[in-house]
C-alpha positions as CSV (number, residue, x, y, z in Angstrom):
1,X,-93.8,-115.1,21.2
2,X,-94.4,-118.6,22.0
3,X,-92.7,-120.4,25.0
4,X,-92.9,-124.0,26.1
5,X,-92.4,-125.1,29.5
6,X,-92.2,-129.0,30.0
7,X,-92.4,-130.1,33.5
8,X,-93.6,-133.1,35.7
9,X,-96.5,-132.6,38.4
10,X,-96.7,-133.9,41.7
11,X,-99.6,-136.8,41.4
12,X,-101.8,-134.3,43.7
13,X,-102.2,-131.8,40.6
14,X,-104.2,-132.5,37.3
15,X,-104.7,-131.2,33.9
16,X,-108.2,-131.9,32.5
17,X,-107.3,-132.0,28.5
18,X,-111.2,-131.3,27.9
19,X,-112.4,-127.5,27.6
20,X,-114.4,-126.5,30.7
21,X,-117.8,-125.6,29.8
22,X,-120.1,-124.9,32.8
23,X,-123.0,-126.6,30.8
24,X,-122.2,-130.0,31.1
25,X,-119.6,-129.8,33.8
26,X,-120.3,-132.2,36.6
27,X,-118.4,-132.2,39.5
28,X,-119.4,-136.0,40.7
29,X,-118.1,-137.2,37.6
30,X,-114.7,-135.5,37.6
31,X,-114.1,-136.2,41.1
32,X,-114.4,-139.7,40.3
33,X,-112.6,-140.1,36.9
34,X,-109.4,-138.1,38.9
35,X,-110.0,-139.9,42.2
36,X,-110.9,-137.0,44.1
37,X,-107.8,-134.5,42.9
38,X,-109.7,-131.7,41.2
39,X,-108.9,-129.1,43.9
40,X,-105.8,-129.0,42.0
41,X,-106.9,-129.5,38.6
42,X,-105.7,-127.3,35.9
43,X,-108.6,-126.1,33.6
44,X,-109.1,-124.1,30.7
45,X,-111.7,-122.7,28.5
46,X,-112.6,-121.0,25.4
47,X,-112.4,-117.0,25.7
48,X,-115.7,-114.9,25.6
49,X,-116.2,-111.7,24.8
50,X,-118.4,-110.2,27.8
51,X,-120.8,-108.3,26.2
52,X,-122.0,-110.7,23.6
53,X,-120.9,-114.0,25.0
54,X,-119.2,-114.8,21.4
55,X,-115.9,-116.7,21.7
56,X,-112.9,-114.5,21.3
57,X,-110.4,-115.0,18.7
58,X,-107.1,-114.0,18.1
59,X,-105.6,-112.1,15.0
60,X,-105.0,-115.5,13.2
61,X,-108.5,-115.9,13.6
62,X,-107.9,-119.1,16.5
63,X,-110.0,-119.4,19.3
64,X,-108.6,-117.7,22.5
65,X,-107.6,-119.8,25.5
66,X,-107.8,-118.8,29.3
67,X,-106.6,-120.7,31.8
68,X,-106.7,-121.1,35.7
69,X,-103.1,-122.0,35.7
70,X,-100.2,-119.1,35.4
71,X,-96.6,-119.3,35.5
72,X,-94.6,-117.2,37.5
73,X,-90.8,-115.6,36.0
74,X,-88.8,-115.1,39.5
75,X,-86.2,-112.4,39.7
76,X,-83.5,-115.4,39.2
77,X,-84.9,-116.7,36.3
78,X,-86.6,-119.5,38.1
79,X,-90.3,-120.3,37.5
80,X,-93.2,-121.8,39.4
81,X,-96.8,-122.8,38.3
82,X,-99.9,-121.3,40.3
83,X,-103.0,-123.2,39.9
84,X,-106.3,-121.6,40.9
């Protein structure tokens, strides 16, 4: 089941709308386009499958997404985002 969560971010937290692939990441680059705020960058990335480094996909036959940001259900139905 599919949920959206809409939200606005404090200006100290940013999304990078490009997939993160570790062969052309560069870090200078980044830091300068987001003006030194990728400590707190959300990033994601195509899914591979560990022992054959193929990208994972999901029944419906889409690539699968992971992410270094997850969002947190509190006991009173209250959420928070943890990036990292």
């Amino acid at each position: 089941k599919l949920h959206m969560h809409v939200t606005k971010l404090p200006n100290f937290v940013g999304v990078q709308p490009e997939a993160y692939d570790p062969s052309t990441y560069d870090a200078k680059v980044e830091e300068d386009e987001y003006r030194g705020y990728v400590h707190n960058m959300i990033r994601w990335r195509y899914k591979r499958d560990a022992s054959t480094g193929r990208y994972v996909r999901d029944e419906n036959g889409k690539l699968v997404r992971e992410s270094n940001a997850r969002f947190v259900k509190w006991s009173d139905g209250s959420y928070t985002l943890h990036v990292g």
